[in-house]
C-alpha positions as CSV (number, residue, x, y, z in Angstrom):
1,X,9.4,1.5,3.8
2,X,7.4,2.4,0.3
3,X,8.5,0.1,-2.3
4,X,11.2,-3.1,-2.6
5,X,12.9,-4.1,-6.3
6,X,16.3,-6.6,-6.6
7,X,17.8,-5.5,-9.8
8,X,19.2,-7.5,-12.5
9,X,22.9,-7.2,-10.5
10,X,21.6,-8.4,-7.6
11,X,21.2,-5.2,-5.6
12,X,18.4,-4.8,-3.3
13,X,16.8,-1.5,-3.5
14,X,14.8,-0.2,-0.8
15,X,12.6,3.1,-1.3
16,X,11.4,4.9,1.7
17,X,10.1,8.2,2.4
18,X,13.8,9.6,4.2
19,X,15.7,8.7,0.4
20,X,16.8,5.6,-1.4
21,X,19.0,3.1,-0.1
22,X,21.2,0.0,-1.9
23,X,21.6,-3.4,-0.2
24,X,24.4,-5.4,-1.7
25,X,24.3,-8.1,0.1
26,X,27.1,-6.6,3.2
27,X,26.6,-2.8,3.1
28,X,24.1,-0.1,2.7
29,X,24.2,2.5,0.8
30,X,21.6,5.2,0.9
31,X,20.9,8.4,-1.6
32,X,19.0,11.7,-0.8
33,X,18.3,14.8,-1.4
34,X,21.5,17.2,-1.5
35,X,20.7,20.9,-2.4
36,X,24.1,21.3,-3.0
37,X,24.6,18.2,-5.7
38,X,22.7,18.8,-9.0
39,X,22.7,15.2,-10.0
40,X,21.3,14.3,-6.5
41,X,17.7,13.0,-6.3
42,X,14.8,16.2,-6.2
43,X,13.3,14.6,-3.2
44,X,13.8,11.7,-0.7
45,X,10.7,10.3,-1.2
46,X,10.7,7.3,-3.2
47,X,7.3,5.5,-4.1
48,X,8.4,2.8,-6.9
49,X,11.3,1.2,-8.7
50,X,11.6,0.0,-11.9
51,X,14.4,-1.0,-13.6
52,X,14.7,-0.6,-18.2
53,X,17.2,-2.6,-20.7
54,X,20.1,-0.7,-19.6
55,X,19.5,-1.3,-15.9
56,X,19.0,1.9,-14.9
57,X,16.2,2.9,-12.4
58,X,13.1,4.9,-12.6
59,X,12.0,6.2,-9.2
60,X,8.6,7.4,-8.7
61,X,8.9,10.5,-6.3
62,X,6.4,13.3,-5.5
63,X,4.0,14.7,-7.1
64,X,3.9,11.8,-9.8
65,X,7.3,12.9,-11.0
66,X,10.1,10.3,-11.8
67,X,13.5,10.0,-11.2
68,X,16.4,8.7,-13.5
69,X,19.3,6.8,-11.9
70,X,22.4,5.6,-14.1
71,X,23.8,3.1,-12.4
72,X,27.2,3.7,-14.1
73,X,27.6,6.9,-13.1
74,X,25.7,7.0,-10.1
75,X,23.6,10.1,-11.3
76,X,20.1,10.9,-10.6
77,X,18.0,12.9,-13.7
78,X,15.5,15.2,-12.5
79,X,14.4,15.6,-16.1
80,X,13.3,12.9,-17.1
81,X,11.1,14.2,-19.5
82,X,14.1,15.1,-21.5
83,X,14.8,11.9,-21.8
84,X,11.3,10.8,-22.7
85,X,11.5,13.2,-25.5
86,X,14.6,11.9,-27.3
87,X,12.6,8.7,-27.6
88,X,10.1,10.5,-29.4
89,X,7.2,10.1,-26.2
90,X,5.1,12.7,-24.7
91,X,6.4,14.4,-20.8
92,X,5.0,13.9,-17.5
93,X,3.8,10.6,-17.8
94,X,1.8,9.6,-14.8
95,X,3.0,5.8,-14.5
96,X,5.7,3.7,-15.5
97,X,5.6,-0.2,-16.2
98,X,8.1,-2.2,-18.1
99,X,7.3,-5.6,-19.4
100,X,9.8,-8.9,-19.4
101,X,11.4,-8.0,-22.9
102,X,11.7,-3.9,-21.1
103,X,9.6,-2.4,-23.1
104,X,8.3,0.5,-21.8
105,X,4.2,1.1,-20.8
106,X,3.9,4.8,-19.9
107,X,0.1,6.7,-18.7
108,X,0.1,9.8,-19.9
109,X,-3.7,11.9,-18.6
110,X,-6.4,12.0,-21.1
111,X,-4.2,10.0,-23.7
112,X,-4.3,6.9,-22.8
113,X,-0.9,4.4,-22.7
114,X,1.7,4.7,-24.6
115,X,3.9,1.5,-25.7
116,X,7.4,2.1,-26.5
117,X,9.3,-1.1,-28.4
118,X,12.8,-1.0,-27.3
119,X,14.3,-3.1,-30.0
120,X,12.2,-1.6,-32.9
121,X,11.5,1.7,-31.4
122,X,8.6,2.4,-32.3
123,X,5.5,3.9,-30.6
124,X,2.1,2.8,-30.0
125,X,-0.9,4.5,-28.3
126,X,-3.4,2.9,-26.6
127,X,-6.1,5.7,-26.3
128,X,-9.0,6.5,-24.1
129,X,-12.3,7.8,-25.4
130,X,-15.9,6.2,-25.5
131,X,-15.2,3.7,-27.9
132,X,-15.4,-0.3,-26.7
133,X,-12.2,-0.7,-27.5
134,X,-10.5,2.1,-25.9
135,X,-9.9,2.9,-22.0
136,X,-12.3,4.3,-20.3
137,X,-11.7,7.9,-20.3
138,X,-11.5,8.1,-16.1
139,X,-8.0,8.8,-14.4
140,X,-5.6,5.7,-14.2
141,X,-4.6,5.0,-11.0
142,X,-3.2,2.2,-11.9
143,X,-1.2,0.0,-14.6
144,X,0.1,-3.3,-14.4
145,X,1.5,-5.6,-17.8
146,X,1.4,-9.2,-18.0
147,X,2.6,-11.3,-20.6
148,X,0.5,-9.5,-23.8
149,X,-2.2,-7.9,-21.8
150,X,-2.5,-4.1,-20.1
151,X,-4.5,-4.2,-16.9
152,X,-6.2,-0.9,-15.9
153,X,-7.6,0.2,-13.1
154,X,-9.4,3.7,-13.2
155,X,-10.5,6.6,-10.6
156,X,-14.2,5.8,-11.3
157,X,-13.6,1.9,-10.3
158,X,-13.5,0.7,-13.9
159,X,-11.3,-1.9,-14.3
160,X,-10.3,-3.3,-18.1
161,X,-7.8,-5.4,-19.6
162,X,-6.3,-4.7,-23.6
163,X,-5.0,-7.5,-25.5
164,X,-2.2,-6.4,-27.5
165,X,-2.4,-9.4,-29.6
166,X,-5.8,-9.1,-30.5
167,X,-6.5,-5.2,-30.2
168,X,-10.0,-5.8,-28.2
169,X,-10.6,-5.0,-25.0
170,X,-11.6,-8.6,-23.4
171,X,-12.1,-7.3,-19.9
172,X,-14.1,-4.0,-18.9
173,X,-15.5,-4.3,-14.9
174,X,-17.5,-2.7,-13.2
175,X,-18.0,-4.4,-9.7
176,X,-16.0,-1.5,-7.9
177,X,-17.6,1.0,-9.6
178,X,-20.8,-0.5,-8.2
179,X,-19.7,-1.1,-4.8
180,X,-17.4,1.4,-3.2
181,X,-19.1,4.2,-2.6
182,X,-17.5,5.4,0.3
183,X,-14.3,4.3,-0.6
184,X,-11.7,7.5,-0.4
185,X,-7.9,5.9,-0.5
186,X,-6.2,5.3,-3.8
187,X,-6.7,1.4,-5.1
188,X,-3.8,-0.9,-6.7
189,X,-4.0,-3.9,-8.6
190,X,-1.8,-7.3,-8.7
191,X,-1.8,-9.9,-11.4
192,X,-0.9,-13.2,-10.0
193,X,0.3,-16.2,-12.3
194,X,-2.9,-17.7,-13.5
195,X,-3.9,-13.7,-14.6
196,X,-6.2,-12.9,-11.8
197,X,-6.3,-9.5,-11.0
198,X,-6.0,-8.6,-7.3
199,X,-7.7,-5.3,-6.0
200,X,-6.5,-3.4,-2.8
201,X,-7.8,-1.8,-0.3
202,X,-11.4,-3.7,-1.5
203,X,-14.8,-2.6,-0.8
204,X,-15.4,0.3,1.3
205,X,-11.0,0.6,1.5
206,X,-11.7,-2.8,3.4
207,X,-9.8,-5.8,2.7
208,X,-8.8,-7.6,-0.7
209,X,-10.6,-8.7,-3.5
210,X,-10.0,-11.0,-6.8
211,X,-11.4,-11.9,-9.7
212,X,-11.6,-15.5,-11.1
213,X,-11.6,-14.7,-14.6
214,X,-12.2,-18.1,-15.5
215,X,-15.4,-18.3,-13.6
216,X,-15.7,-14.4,-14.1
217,X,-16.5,-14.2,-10.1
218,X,-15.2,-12.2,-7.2
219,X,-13.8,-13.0,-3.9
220,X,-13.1,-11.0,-1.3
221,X,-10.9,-11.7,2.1
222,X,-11.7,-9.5,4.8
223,X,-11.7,-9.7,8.7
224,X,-15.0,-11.1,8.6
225,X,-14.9,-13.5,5.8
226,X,-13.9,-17.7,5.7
227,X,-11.1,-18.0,5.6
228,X,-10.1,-14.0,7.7
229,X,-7.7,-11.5,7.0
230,X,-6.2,-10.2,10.0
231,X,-6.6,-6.9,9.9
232,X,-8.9,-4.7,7.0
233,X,-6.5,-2.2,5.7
234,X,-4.3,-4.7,3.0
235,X,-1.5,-2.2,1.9
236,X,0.7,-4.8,-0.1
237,X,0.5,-8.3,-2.2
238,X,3.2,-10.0,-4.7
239,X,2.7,-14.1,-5.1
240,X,5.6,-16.6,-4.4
241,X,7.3,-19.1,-6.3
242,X,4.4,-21.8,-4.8
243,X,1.8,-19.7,-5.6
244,X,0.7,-18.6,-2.3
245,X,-0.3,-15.0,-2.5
246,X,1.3,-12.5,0.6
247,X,-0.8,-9.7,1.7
248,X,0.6,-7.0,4.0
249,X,-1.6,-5.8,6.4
250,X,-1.7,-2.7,8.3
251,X,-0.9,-3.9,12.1
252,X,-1.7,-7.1,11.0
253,X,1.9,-8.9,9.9
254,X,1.3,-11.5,6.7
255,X,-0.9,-13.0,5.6
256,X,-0.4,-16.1,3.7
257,X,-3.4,-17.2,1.5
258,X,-3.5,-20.5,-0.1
259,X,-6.5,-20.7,-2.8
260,X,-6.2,-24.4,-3.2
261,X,-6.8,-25.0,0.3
262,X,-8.7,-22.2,0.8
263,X,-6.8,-21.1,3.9
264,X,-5.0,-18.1,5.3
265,X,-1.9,-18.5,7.3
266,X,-0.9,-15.5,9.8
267,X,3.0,-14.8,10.4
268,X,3.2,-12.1,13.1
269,X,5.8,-10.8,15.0
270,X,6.5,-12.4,18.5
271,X,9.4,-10.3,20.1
272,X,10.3,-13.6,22.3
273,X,11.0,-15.5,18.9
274,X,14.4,-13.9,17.1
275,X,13.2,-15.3,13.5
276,X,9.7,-13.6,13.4
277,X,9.1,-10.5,11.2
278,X,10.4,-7.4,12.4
279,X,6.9,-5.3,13.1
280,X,3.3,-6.5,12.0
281,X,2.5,-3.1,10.0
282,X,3.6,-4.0,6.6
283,X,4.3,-1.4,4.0
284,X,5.6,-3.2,0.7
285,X,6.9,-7.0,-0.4
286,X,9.3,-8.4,-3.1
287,X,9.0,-11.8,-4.2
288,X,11.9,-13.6,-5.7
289,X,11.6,-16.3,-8.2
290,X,13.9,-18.7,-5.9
291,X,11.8,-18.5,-3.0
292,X,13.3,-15.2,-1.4
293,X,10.4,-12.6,-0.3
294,X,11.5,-9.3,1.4
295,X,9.3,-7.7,3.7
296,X,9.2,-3.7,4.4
297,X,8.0,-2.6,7.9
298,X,6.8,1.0,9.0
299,X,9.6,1.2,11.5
300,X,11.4,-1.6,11.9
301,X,13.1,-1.8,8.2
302,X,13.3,-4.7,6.3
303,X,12.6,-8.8,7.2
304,X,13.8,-11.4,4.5
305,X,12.0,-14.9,4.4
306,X,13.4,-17.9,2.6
307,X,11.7,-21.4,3.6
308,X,13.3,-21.9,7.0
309,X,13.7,-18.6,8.6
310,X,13.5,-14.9,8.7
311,X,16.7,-12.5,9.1
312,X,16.4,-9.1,10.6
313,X,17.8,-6.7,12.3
314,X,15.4,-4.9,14.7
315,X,15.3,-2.7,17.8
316,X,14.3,-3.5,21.1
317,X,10.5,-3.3,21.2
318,X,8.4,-1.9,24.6
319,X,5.4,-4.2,24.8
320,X,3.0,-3.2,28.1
321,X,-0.3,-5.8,27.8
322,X,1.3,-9.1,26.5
323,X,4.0,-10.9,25.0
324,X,2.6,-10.8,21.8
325,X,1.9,-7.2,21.5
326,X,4.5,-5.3,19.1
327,X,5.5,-1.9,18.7
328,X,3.5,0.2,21.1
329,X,3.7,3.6,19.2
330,X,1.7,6.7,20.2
331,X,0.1,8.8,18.0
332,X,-1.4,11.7,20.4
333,X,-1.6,12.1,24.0
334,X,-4.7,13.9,25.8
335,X,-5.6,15.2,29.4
336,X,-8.7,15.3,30.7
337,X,-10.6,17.4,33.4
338,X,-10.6,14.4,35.5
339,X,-6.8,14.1,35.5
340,X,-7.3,11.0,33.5
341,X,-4.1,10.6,30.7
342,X,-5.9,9.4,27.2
343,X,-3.4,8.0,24.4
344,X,-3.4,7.3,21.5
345,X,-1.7,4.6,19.9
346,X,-0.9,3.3,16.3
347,X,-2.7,-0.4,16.2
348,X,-3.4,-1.0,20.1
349,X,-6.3,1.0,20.3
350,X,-7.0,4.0,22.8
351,X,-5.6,3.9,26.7
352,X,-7.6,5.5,29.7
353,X,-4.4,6.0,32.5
354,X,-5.3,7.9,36.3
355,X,-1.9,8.8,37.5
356,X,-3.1,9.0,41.2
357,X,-5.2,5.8,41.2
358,X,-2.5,3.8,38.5
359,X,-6.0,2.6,36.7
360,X,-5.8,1.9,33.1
361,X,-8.2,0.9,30.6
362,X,-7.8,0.1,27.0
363,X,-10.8,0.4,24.6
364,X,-10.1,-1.9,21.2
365,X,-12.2,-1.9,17.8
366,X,-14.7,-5.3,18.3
367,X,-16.0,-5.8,14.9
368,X,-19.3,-7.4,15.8
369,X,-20.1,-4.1,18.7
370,X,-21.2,-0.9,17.3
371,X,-20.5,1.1,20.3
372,X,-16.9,0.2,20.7
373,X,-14.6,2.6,19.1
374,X,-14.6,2.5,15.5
375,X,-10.8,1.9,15.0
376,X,-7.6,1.1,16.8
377,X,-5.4,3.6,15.3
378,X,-6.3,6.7,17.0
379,X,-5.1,10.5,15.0
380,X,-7.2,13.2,17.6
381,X,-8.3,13.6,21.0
382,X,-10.2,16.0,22.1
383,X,-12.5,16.5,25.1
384,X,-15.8,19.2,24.9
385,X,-17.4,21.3,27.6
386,X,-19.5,18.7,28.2
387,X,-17.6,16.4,29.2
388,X,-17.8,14.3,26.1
389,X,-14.5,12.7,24.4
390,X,-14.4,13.3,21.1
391,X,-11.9,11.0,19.0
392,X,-10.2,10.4,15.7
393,X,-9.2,7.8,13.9
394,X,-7.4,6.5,10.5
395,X,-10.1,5.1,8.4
396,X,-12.5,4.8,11.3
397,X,-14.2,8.5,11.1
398,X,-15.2,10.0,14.4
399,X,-16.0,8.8,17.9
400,X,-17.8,10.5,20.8
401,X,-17.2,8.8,24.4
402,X,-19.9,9.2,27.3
403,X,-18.0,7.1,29.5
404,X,-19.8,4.1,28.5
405,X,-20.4,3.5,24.7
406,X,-18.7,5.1,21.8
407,X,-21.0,6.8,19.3
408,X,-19.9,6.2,15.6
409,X,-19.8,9.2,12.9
410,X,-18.6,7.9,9.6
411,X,-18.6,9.3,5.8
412,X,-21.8,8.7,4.0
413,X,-21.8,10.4,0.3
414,X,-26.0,9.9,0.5
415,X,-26.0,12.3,3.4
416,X,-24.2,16.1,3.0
417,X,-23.8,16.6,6.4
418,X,-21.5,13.8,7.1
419,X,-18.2,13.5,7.2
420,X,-16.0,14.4,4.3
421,X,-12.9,11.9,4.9
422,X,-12.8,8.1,7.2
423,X,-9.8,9.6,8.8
424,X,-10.0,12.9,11.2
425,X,-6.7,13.8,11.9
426,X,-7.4,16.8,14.5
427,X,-9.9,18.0,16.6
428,X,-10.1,21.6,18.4
């Protein structure tokens, strides 16, 4: 599950990574790639969804490429850039946003944005260079629009607001700039209601942050911080029609943050109760303005909330420890010279099984012990003449066992020698 839109129809479109698929309210209906169909989609693949004035849909697919669908026809345009041009903009724009009256906001590399009126249709260029009242001239990585202002969020951590209205740029940031060094997964931004910007993954790819612009102050949520997240790897946010703001987290199911109260309230899944979300490890949300929110799983598809209940339609889930636990999915499975059966999992951490003695042992990330292992989504095992148990993780770096304590290894840009990535996904 990559990305959730409800078009202006009513359709519920759902973009995953095995092709596109249309909710109606009864049926599915999905599209993918057909070598054989010319006016199928190039790749199955979909990343985001945007719908213009016509109500046609621009998928984002690989490779920063888009997608055309006309919904009348039920054609998909690979070449989108020939439609660009008739509308007199440059190709191979980078990003797509539409505001409420549809105009198009395109990135275009080195160029800056590009604002396309549809009623007038005219053009307008916002351009990057050194000047104050330009972009900063670092990669976009991301673009959101709200009401008359452009937010930006650049490679280099720079983040900067244009107000159309004005032409000055009121908001140029530096705080991630300053503070992720070792940060190495792509960021996204949200703009809640009261035009807060929302930053994700945070410092370090850890957590969530936002910024009060009318105190000009940051805040970040994080498994350590008052009120906690529930897990550190935030992959999704949109705001609901109260104004509480949902953040998916990575094997950590909702949560629901309240800034008035100052409180964070965690929906998980429970497989005893039939109206809890599908799977904890969320991967995108779609807010509604009557209340509705959808919520994408990794591989349990697709919960909806509305104030009373959730309505799913899941699988049966194998669960070994507890009631509580979800999913158990296993990443890599590892034999050792004592005949000791190491795996892997996806969220629960790393399992020590002896087929002749039935002993089992599960070592879990503790956030306040250096020595336990540095994440519980294990990517590599592998165990060294030595006898030593090296293993991998997804944003935790490396790990080396001794049958105690876990030694840490970790990117540190300061230091050459370290690793060059937080997550090691094989070892030989």
């Amino acid at each position: 599950m990559v990305s959730i839109y409800k078009d202006s129809r009513g359709f519920l479109w759902i973009g995953t990574n095995m092709g596109l698929n249309r909710y109606d309210g009864i049926n599915f209906k999905t599209y993918k790639y057909d070598r054989n169909d010319p006016y199928s989609p190039y790749c199955d693949l979909i990343r985001d969804i945007t719908e213009d004035v016509n109500g046609n849909l621009w998928l984002l697919g690989t490779g920063n490429s888009y997608i055309l669908y006309e919904w009348r026809t039920e054609i998909f345009i690979n070449n989108t850039d020939s439609v660009l041009n008739t509308m007199g903009l440059p190709s191979r724009p980078t990003g797509i946003e539409m505001d409420k009256d549809k105009n198009f906001f395109l990135v275009y590399p080195q160029k800056g944005i590009y604002k396309y009126d549809i009623q007038s249709k005219t053009i307008t260029q916002y351009r990057q260079s050194e000047s104050k009242n330009d972009f900063d001239l670092s990669d976009v990585v991301d673009m959101k629009i709200q009401e008359h202002f452009i937010w930006v969020l650049h490679k280099n951590g720079i983040l900067e607001r244009f107000n159309t209205q004005t032409g000055l740029m009121d908001v140029r940031n530096v705080y991630f700039k300053e503070n992720s060094q070792n940060a190495t997964l792509p960021k996204s931004i949200f703009i809640d209601a009261d035009n807060d910007v929302w930053v994700y993954p945070g410092i370090d790819d850890k957590g969530i942050a936002f910024l009060n612009l009318k105190q000009n102050q940051w805040t970040v949520l994080d498994t350590k911080s008052k009120p906690a997240l529930s897990n550190s790897f935030a992959r999704c946010i949109v705001e609901d029609s109260n104004g509480r703001i949902w953040i998916g987290a990575d094997h950590g199911g909702i949560n629901l943050f309240d800034r008035k109260n100052n409180s964070i309230e965690i929906i998980e899944n429970n497989i005893y109760n039939k109206n809890s979300i599908s799977q904890n490890s969320i991967i995108s949300l779609y807010s509604e303005d009557n209340g509705t929110v959808w919520v994408g799983t990794y591989k349990n598809g697709i919960s909806c909330y509305n104030p009373n209940m959730f309505k799913f339609k899941k699988s049966p889930l194998f669960h070994i420890f507890n009631q509580n636990a979800e999913v158990f999915d296993c990443n890599r499975l590892y034999k050792d010279g004592n005949d000791n059966l190491w795996i892997g999992t996806n969220g629960n951490g790393l399992i020590r099984y002896n087929e002749r003695s039935g002993a089992m042992q599960r070592f879990r990330n503790n956030p306040n012990d250096p020595k336990s292992i540095s994440s519980d989504i294990i990517t590599s095992i592998f165990q060294d003449s030595g006898q030593t148990l090296w293993v991998g993780t997804f944003l935790g770096g490396l790990n080396a066992y001794n049958g105690h304590d876990f030694k840490r290894f970790q990117i540190n840009e300061k230091n050459p020698n370290s690793l060059s990535n937080r997550s090691v996904y094989g070892l030989a």
